[in-house]
C-alpha positions in Angstrom: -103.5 10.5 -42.8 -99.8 11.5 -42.7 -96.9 10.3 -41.3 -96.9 13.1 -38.5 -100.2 12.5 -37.4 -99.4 8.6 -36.9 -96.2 9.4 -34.9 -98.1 12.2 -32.9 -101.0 9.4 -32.2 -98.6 6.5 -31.4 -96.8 9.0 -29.0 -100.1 9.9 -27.3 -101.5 6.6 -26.6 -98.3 5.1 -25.3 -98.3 2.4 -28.3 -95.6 1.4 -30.6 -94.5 1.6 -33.9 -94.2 -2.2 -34.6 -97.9 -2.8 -32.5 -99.5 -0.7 -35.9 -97.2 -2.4 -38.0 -98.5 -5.5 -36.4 -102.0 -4.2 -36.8 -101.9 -3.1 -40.7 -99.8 -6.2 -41.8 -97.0 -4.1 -42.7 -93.6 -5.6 -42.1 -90.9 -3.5 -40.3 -89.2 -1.9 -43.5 -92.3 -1.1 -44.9 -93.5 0.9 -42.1 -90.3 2.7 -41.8 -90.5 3.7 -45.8 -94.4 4.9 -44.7 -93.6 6.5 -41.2 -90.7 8.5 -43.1 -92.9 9.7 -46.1 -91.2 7.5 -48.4 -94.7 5.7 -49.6 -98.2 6.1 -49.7 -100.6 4.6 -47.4 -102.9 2.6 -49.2 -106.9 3.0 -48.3 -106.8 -0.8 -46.4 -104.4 0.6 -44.2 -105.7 3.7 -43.2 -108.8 1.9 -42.5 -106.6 -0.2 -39.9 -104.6 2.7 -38.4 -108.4 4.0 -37.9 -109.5 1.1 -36.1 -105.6 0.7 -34.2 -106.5 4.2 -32.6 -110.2 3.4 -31.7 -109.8 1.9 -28.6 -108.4 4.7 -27.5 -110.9 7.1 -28.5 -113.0 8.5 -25.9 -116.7 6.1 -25.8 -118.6 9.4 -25.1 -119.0 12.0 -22.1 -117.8 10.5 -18.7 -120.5 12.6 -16.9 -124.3 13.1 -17.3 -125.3 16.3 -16.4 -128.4 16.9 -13.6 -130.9 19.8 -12.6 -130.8 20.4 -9.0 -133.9 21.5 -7.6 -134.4 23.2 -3.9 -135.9 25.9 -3.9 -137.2 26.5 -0.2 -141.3 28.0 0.5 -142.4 30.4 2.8 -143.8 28.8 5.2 -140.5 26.5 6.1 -141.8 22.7 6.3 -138.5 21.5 4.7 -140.3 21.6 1.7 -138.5 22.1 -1.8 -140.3 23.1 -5.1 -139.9 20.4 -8.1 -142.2 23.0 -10.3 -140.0 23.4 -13.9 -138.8 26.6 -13.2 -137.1 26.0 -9.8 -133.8 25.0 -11.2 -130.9 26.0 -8.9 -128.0 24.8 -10.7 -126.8 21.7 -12.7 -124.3 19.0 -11.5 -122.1 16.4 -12.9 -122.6 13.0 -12.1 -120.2 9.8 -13.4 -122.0 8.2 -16.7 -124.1 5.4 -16.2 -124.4 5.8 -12.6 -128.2 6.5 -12.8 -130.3 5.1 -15.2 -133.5 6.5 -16.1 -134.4 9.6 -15.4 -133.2 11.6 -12.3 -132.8 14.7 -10.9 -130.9 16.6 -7.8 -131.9 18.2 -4.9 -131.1 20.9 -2.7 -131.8 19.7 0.7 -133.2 22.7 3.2 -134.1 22.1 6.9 -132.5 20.3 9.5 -135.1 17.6 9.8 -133.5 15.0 8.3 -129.9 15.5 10.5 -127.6 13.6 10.8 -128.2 11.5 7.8 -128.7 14.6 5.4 -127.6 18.1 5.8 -128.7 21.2 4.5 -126.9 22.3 1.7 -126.4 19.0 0.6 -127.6 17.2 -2.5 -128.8 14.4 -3.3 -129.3 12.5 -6.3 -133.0 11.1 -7.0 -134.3 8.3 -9.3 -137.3 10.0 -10.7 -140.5 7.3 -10.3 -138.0 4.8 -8.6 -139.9 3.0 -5.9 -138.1 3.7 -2.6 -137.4 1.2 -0.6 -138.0 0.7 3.0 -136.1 2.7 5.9 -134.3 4.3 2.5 -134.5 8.1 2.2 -136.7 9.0 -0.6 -138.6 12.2 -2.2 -142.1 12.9 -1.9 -143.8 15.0 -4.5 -147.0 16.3 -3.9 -149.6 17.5 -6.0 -149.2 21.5 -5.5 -145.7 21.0 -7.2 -143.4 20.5 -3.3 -141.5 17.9 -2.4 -140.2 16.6 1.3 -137.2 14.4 1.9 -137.5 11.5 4.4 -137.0 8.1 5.4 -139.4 5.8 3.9 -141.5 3.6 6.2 -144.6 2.6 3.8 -147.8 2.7 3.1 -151.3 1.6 4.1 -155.0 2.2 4.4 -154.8 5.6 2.0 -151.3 7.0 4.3 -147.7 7.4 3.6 -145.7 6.7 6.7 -142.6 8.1 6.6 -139.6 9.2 9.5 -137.6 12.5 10.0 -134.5 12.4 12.6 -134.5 15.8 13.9 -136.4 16.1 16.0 -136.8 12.4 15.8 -140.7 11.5 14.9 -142.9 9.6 12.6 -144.4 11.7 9.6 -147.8 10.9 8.0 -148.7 12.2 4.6 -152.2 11.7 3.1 -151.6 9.6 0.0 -154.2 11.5 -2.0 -152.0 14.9 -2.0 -148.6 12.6 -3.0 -148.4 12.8 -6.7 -144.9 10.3 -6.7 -142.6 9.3 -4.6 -139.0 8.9 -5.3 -136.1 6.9 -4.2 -132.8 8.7 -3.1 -130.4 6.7 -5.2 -127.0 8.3 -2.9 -126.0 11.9 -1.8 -122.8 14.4 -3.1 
């Protein structure tokens, strides 16, 4: 490490001079004599510098990256294809926001407005239990998917809600293959 990497370093992080010296054990003359070429670093000290500037290093990506999915069918029914090869773009999302595995999706239709819009995406917690009156995803067997509010489920049905126009929706639970919460919307 040389003397103009150091100074370049200390510039860029906003830290000081005497902070490394601090850091290293090096007293104030010393550092001058090493910041100025005039002696060598020795390996315990660049071992320090290393962990001085670690802090500042970067922990790793600030984003995950998503597939969006939302792909509409003929046929209309709001419905949106989860099959592998409906990918419709990839999004950034902040790191750590989801954990486990998720995915986006392209909403289509109008039945879920106001509360979703087409065009809109939002971000699902794949095999995340929804929870009730929470939007969620239903995936059915054949590979489609719908978006609604989750009501529950009982005696073999999935009850679910849509707001436009504003009814109750009942799926056969045999043709769901999952269903997915709606951890938020971008």
């Amino acid at each position: 490490m040389k003397p103009e990497e150091i100074r370049s370093r200390l510039r860029a992080t906003g830290r000081s001079q005497a902070a490394l010296g601090r850091h290293i054990g090096a007293s104030k003359d010393s550092m001058s004599r090493l910041m100025t070429g005039q002696r060598r670093l020795q390996a315990v000290e660049v071992e320090r510098i290393k962990e001085f500037f670690a802090e500042d290093a970067p922990a790793g990506p600030a984003y995950d990256t998503l597939d969006v999915y939302g792909y509409v069918q003929a046929g209309g029914d709001d419905l949106v294809s989860l099959a592998d090869g409906q990918v419709i773009d990839r999004i950034e999302v902040p790191a750590g926001l989801v954990r486990g595995s998720a995915i986006g999706i392209r909403v289509v239709g109008d039945s879920m407005e106001p509360r979703l819009f087409s065009g809109e995406t939002v971000i699902v917690g794949l095999n995340m239990p929804p929870q009730r009156d929470r939007d969620c995803v239903v995936e059915f067997r054949d590979g489609s998917a719908i978006v609604k509010q989750y009501k529950g489920q009982r005696d073999g049905t999935v009850f679910l809600h849509q707001y436009n126009p504003d009814k109750e929706v009942r799926v056969d639970a045999s043709k769901v293959k999952a269903i997915h919460a709606v951890l938020y919307r971008r």
